[in-house]
Residue, then its C-alpha position, 0 to 999 in steps of 0.5 A: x404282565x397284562x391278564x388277558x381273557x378270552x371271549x368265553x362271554x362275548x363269543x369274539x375271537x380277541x386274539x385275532x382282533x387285536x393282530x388285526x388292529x396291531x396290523x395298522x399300528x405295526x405299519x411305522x415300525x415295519x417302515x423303520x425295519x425296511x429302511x435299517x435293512x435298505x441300510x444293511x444291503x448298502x453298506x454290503x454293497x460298499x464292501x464288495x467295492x471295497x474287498x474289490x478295490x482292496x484285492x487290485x491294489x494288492x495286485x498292482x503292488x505285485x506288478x510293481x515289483x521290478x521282478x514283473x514290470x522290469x524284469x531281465x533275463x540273462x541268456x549264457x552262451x559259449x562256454x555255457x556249463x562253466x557258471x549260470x547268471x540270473x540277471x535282477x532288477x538292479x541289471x541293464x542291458x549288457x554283455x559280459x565276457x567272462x573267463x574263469x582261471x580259478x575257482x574259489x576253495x575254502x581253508x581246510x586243517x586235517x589232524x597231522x595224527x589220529x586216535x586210531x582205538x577211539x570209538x566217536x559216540x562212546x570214547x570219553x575226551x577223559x579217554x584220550x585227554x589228560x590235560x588241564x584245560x576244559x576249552x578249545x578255541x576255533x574260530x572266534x568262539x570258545x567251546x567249553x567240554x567236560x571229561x563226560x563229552x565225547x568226541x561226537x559230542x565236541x564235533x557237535x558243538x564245534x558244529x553248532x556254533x554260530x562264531x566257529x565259521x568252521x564245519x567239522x568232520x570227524x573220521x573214525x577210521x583214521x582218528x583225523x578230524x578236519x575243518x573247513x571254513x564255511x566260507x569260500x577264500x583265502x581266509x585263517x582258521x585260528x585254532x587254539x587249545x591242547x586237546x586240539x593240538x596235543x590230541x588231534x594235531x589241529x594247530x592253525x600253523x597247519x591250515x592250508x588257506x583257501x583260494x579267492x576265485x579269479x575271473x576276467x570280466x570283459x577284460x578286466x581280472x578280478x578276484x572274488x571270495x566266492x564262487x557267487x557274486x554279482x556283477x552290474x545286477x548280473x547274479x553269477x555262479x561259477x561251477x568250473x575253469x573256462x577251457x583254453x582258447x573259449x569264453x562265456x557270454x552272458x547277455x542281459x536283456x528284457x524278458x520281454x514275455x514276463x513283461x507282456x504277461x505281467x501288463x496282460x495280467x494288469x489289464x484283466x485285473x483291472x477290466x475286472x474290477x472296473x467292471x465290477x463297479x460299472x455294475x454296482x452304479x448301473x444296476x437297475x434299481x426296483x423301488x416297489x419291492x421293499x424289504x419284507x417283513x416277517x408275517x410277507x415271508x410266511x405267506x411265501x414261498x422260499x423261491x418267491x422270497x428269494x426272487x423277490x429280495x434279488x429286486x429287493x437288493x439290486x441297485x442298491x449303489x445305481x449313481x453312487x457318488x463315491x463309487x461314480x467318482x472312483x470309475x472317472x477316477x481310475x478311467x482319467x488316470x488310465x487315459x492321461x499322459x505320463x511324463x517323463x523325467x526327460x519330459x517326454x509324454x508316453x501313454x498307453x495307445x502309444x504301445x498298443x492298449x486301447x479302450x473299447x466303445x463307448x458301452x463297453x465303459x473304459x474296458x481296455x484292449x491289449x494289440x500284444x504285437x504292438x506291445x511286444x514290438x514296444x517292449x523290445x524296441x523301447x523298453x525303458x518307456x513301457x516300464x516307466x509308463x506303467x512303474x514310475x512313481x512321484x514320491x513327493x505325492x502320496x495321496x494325489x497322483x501326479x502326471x509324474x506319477x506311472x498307471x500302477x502308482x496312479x492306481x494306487x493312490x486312486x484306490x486309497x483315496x476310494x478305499x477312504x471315502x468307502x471307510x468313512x462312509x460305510x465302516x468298510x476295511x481299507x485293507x482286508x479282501x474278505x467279504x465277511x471282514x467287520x466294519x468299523x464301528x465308527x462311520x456314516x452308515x454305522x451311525x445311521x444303523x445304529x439310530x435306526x436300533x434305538x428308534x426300533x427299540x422305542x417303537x417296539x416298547x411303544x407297540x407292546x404298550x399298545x398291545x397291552x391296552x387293547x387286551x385290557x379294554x377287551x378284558x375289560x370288556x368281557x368282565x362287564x359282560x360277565x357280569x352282566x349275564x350273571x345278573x341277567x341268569x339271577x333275574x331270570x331264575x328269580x322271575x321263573 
């Protein structure tokens, strides 16, 4: 460590002096400051970007799903409290006329005696057993007691068995226990065991079987195991008999509002985010106003800071080649023809989605009237230009390919480009999410470090020097006041 001496001999503030000139000398690693931070506000910038495409392409993956950009609806007529229909996505636009004569039932054995005294929380099977065996078997399971189970006991293991099938009852006032297949049809119960037989008169001879449910669908009688099943994608719940003389009609059609919802909700989304990146490459950029250093800071004030680092960090992406190509990207694949698998070409002014003028930068407009018109008349067109996918490309899209698929192949490809250049997540939509430690930028950053590091080493360096020749200098005057009061007392 360096000695330093004030200028008790020469009267100078050393101190000062030696800021002043480290002032100049500081100038190069202020500039390799500047340009790490220009560095950082990039990177950000690219993150934001990043986070934005990253949250619309969880979207698109949202109205992609056949429940938002196919989605039916099944409208139940007639006899409409015998059973209710959910139509999926798997469903076309139908009718189905359905009676129902028969509902489905489970199988059911009820014990042909009782233990009438038995108490079900404390009476012991060793109360009421005196039988060899130490297992039942009902259903595909073998339940294994001991003489310490209760009959509330057994009834909870019958219970919580997976293999049983089986839900058990047991009725203390009667003694009877009973079990009821969990599932619905005409299906066994087998049962097996002395205590079973001997003690509760469970025998499988004894199960009454229960009974498939028998509809006609447009004409056609069919029997069903249970009271829910599906029928051409229609889900149906059977909740009673069809009334002499009447019918049900289920009609499956476009749910047209969900569709007109889901695509309003696409291009907002959109809207945003190409707006967002319009922004980012169109920010005025403020080259005057650098990076401040820490000694500009003090001399401001903490408004002043923050105004001035506002110009400081605006533009920071104005003509970005990544996010420029992402915008033309998303606009061509917005604009150009979809084809169909019949050939036909389709594209979204035909339904009423048009984009502004030539300043509002691909901003897209929705007629609904004109849509909503589209989605009843040609459903199959509207869905297919929004949800079609070209499987044989996953990076590129095709003119095969439907605007959400194109969108998400355009956002990966971008999303990519950001990664390899900025360390950025392709998959996160938190602004504070990490970068990567491998890419263009981080590489950047990190020479900038070790340059600053050096500079710094090579700045104290400096620093030391200049204390050294100052203290240098104050010890020859030291001395040379000494000898000078020496010489002056000796001639006094």
């Amino acid at each position: 460590m360096t000695l330093r001496i004030g200028g008790l001999a020469s009267g100078m503030d050393i101190d000062s002096m030696v800021k002043k000139l480290m002032t100049t000398e500081n100038i190069p690693l202020n500039k390799l400051n500047q340009q790490k931070q220009l560095t950082e506000w990039k990177r950000d910038g690219y993150r934001q970007v990043s986070t934005k495409l990253v949250s619309f392409n969880e979207k698109l993956t949202n109205y992609s799903l056949s429940s938002a950009i196919d989605s039916k609806k099944a409208t139940v007529t007639g006899a409409s409290n015998v059973l209710t229909a959910t139509a999926t996505g798997a469903s076309a636009n139908s009718v189905l006329n359905v009676k129902v004569t028969n509902l489905a039932s489970a199988s059911n054995v009820v014990s042909s005696g009782g233990t009438v005294s038995a108490t079900p929380g404390s009476t012991k099977l060793s109360d009421i057993y005196t039988g060899a065996e130490t297992s039942i078997i009902v259903g595909s399971d073998t339940i294994s007691f001991t003489s310490d189970d209760t009959i509330d006991s057994l009834v909870s293991k019958i219970n919580r068995s997976t293999k049983t099938g089986v839900t058990a009852v047991y009725d203390a006032s009667s003694g009877k226990i009973s079990l009821t297949n969990k599932e619905t049809g005409n299906k066994d119960i087998t049962l097996s065991g002395e205590l079973l037989e001997q003690n509760f008169g469970l025998k499988s001879t004894n199960v009454v079987k229960g009974k498939n449910a028998v509809v006609e669908i447009n004409g056609l009688t069919t029997e069903q195991t249970s009271n829910r099943f599906t029928v051409n994608g229609v889900e149906i719940s059977l909740n009673g008999i069809t009334p002499t003389g009447q019918s049900t009609q289920i009609e499956v059609s476009q749910d047209v509002d969900t569709l007109v919802n889901t695509i309003k909700s696409f291009v907002e989304a959109y809207n945003d985010t190409l707006s967002t990146l319009n922004q980012k490459t169109s920010e005025e950029r403020y080259r005057k106003f650098l990076p401040l250093t820490t000694d500009q800071k003090k001399d401001m004030s903490d408004d002043e800071v923050k105004l001035w680092e506002s110009k400081a960090q605006s533009g920071m992406l104005k003509n970005d080649s990544i996010v420029d190509k992402t915008i033309s990207d998303m606009r061509s694949a917005i604009i150009s023809d979809v084809v169909l698998p019949n050939g036909e070409k389709v594209n979204l002014a035909q339904f009423g989605i048009t984009t502004g003028g030539y300043s509002e930068k691909g901003k897209l407009y929705v007629d609904e009237k004109k849509l909503r018109t589209a989605l009843e008349t040609t459903p199959e067109k509207v869905t297919a230009l929004f949800g079609q996918v070209d499987t044989s490309s996953t990076k590129n899209y095709t003119s095969t390919d439907g605007i959400f698929s194109r969108l998400k192949k355009t956002d990966q490809v971008a999303l990519q480009s950001l990664a390899d250049k900025a360390g950025t997540s392709k998959i996160s939509s938190d602004l504070s999410a990490a970068f990567q430690p491998k890419s263009e930028m981080g590489d950047q950053l990190t020479a900038y470090e070790k340059r600053i590091d050096a500079l710094q080493d090579r700045l104290t360096m400096i620093e030391n020097r200049y204390y050294q020749q100052f203290t240098a200098m104050e010890t020859a005057m030291n001395k040379y006041n000494s000898t000078s009061s020496s010489l002056s007392s000796m001639f006094s």
